[in-house]
Structures are given as C-alpha cells and as structure tokens.
N, C-alpha and C positions, 0 to 999 in steps of 0.2 A: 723544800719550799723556796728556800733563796735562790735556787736556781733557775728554779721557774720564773722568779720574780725578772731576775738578771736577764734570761733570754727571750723574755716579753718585753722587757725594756729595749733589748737590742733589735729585737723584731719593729719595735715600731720607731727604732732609730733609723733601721736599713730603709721602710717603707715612706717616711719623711726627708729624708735623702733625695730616695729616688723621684719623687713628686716634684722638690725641689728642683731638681738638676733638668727634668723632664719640661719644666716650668721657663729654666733659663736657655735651656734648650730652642725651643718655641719660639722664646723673644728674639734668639739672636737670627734664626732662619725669618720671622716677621720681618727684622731689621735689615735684612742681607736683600730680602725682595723686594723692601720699599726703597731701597738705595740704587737697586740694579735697574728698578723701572724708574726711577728719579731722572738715571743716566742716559735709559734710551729716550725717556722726552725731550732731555734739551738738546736731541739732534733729528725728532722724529719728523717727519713730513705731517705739515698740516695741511688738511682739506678743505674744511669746514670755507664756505664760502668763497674755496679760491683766493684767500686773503695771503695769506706767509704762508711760503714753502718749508720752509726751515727756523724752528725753535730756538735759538740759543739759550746762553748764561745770563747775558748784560740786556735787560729793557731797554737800553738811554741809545741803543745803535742799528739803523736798520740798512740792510745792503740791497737795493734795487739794483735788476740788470732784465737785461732781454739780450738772449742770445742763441743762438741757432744751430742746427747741427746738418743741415742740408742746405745746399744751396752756398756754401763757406767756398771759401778760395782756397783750393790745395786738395778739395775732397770731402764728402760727407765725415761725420767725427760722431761716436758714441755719448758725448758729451761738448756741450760747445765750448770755444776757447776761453769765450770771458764770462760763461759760467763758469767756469773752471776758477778764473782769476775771483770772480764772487765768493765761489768757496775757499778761498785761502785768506780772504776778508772776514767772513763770517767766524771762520776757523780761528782766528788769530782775534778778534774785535770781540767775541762770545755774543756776535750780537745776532738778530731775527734777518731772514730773509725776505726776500719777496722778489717771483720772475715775474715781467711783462710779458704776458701771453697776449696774441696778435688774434682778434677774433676770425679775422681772414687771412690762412697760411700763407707765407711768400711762397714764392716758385722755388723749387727744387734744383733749380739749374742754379751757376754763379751767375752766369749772364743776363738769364732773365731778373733772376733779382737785384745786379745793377741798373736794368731798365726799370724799374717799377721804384726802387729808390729813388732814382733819379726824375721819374714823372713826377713822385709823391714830393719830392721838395721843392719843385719847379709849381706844383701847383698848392705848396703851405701846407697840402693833406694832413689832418689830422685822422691817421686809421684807428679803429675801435681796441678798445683792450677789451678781451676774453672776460677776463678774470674781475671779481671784487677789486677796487683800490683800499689799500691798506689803512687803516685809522693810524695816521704819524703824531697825532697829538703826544704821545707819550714819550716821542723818542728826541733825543738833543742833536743827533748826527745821523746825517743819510747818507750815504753813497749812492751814486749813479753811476751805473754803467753799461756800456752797450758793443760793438764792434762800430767804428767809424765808417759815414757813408758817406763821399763827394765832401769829405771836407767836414763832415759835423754827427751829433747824433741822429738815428733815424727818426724818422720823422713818427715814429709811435712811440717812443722815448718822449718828443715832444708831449704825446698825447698826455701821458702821464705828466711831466713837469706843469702842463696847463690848467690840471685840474688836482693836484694837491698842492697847500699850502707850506711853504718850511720855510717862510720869512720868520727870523729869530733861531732857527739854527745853526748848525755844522753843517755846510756842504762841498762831497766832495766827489769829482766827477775821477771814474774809470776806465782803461779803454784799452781795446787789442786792433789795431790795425796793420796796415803790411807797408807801412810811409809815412802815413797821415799825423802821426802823433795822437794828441789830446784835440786838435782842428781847434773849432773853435767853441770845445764843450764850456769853458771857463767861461766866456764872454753870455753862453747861451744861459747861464745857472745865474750868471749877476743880472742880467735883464732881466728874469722872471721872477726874482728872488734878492731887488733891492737892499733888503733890511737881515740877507743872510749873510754868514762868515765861509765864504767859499775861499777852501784849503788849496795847497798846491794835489793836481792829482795824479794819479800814475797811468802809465801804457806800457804797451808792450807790444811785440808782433805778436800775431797769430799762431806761426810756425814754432814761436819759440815755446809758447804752450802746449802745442801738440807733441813738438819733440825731445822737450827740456822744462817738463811741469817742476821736479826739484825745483830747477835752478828760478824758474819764478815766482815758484815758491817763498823762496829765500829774500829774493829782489820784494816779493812785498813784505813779508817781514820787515825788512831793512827801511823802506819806507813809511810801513806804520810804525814802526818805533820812533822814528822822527818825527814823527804825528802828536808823539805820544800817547799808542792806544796799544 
C-alpha cells in the first residue's frame, strides 16, 4: 500500500513538472516572437499614407531626402547616392525617415534632368510631392537632404521646406554632389526657418558613395558624433 502511495505521488510529481516546464516553455517562445517582431518594426517600411519610409528607435529625429537612381551623373544606381547617405543617418541617429517622392518623374537621362533643374529654378517651380508630408510636430531634429542642383537644393526639396514648419528645431542640411559642396542649402534652411538651430551639415560626392559606401559610412559617423547624436 506505501508503495502505491509513493508512486502516485511521483506520478503526479512527474505530470506537474511537465505542465510546468511546458508552461515556461510557451512563455519563453511568446517572448522570443514578440522581440523578433519588435525588431523587424523598427526598420520596417511604412506605407500607410506614404508618410515615413523607414521606422526607427529615437522619435525626437527624422531624416528627409529625395534622391534618385536614374537620371544620376556616372549612371543609373540600384539605390541612389544620398539615399544611401540617408540611411547611414537614420542607421546611426535610430531615428524615422521620410523620401520626397516627385509626383512628376524627372527625365531618365542626366542631361535632360540638368535641363529641367535648371528651367525649374529659373522659374522658383515649386513641383508637387507624391507622397503625404510627414507630421514633424513630434520630432526636435530633421535633416534635409538631397543631391545638389546648379548650386542649391532641388527645387522639390524646396516644395517640401515651404510647406512644413521646423522653426524651433534642429536643422540639418545633407548633401552628395560631384563640386558643389552643401551650395547654398545652409543660407536656404535659415531663410525659411528664422527661429530654427541650423547645425553644420555634411556632403560628400556622389562617386564616392557608389564606390566607397564604408568609407562614408565612417565619414558620417564621424560627423554625427560631433553632433552629438
């Protein structure tokens, strides 16, 4: 009879165990999936109204660009240059993106879309953006960036700086040209944007993104550390 006792106790030792274990089991694969899908959102593409392309970590920082993969100086690109340098901002700042989509494609040629540049700033053109403009109210710093045209941002860069507010932020302009520098994106961001703290901002060429993404890699690290971001 004790032994019966004994191995009906062990019986429902083994079966409480296993419940148990089966129990912590469970939680830890719950835990393992709500972390792995944590981690594909804060880099996943958003769609929802064409507003941010790109989710990050940090709220307080959003990286605006418009940038091109046809129509470039050197040759069409699978990626455009200074999206490129965008994502090494976003990468490094954990913050949200957002592209300027051009409701009307530029030319596919380099030439014709120096002519079309060139008309559109000659004639102040504000061209349409595609996409939703972003809700910036939330964010303390924006970057701006674009590839440099005749000397400044394109003139749909403009569209965007005319029609969102970031007087009382961070501003900070970006830029991939083959000469030009930063032109005169500093002077364009203090004019429209009196009451904001416009940073020193970065460039770069073009070629050197196509052929050397590490090394500018590196180069904006190096500068947003001196940012302090």
């Amino acid at each position: 009879m004790k032994k019966r006792i004994i191995a009906f106790v062990s019986i429902i030792v083994v079966v409480v165990a296993a419940i148990v274990g089966f129990n912590v089991y469970r939680s830890s694969q719950r835990n393992a999936s709500e972390n792995t899908s944590t981690s594909s959102n804060s880099s996943a593409k958003v769609k929802k109204n064409g507003t941010v392309t790109r989710k990050g970590k940090n709220g307080k920082v959003l990286v605006v660009y418009f940038s091109r993969t046809k129509g470039v100086y050197g040759g069409a690109l699978k990626r455009g240059n200074t999206a490129r340098v965008a994502d090494f901002i976003q990468e490094k700042t954990k913050g949200d993106s957002y592209e300027i989509v051009p409701q009307k494609d530029y030319p596919n040629s380099y030439d014709a879309t120096t002519k079309v540049a060139q008309r559109e700033q000659d004639e102040n053109a504000r061209p349409a953006i595609k996409n939703a403009l972003p809700n910036v109210k939330k964010y303390s710093t924006v970057f701006i960036g674009a590839p440099i045209w005749w000397g400044e941002y394109p003139m749909i860069v403009r569209t965007f700086i005319d029609n969102v507010n970031l007087n009382g932020k961070t501003v900070i302009q970006f830029t991939t040209a083959e000469g030009s520098g930063l032109g005169n994106t500093a002077e364009t961001l203090r004019k429209a944007y009196p009451k904001a703290k416009v940073r020193e901002g970065f460039t770069t060429e073009g070629n050197k993104v196509k052929n050397d993404p590490s090394g500018v890699r590196s180069d904006v690290n190096k500068w947003l550390n001196g940012l302090g971001y």
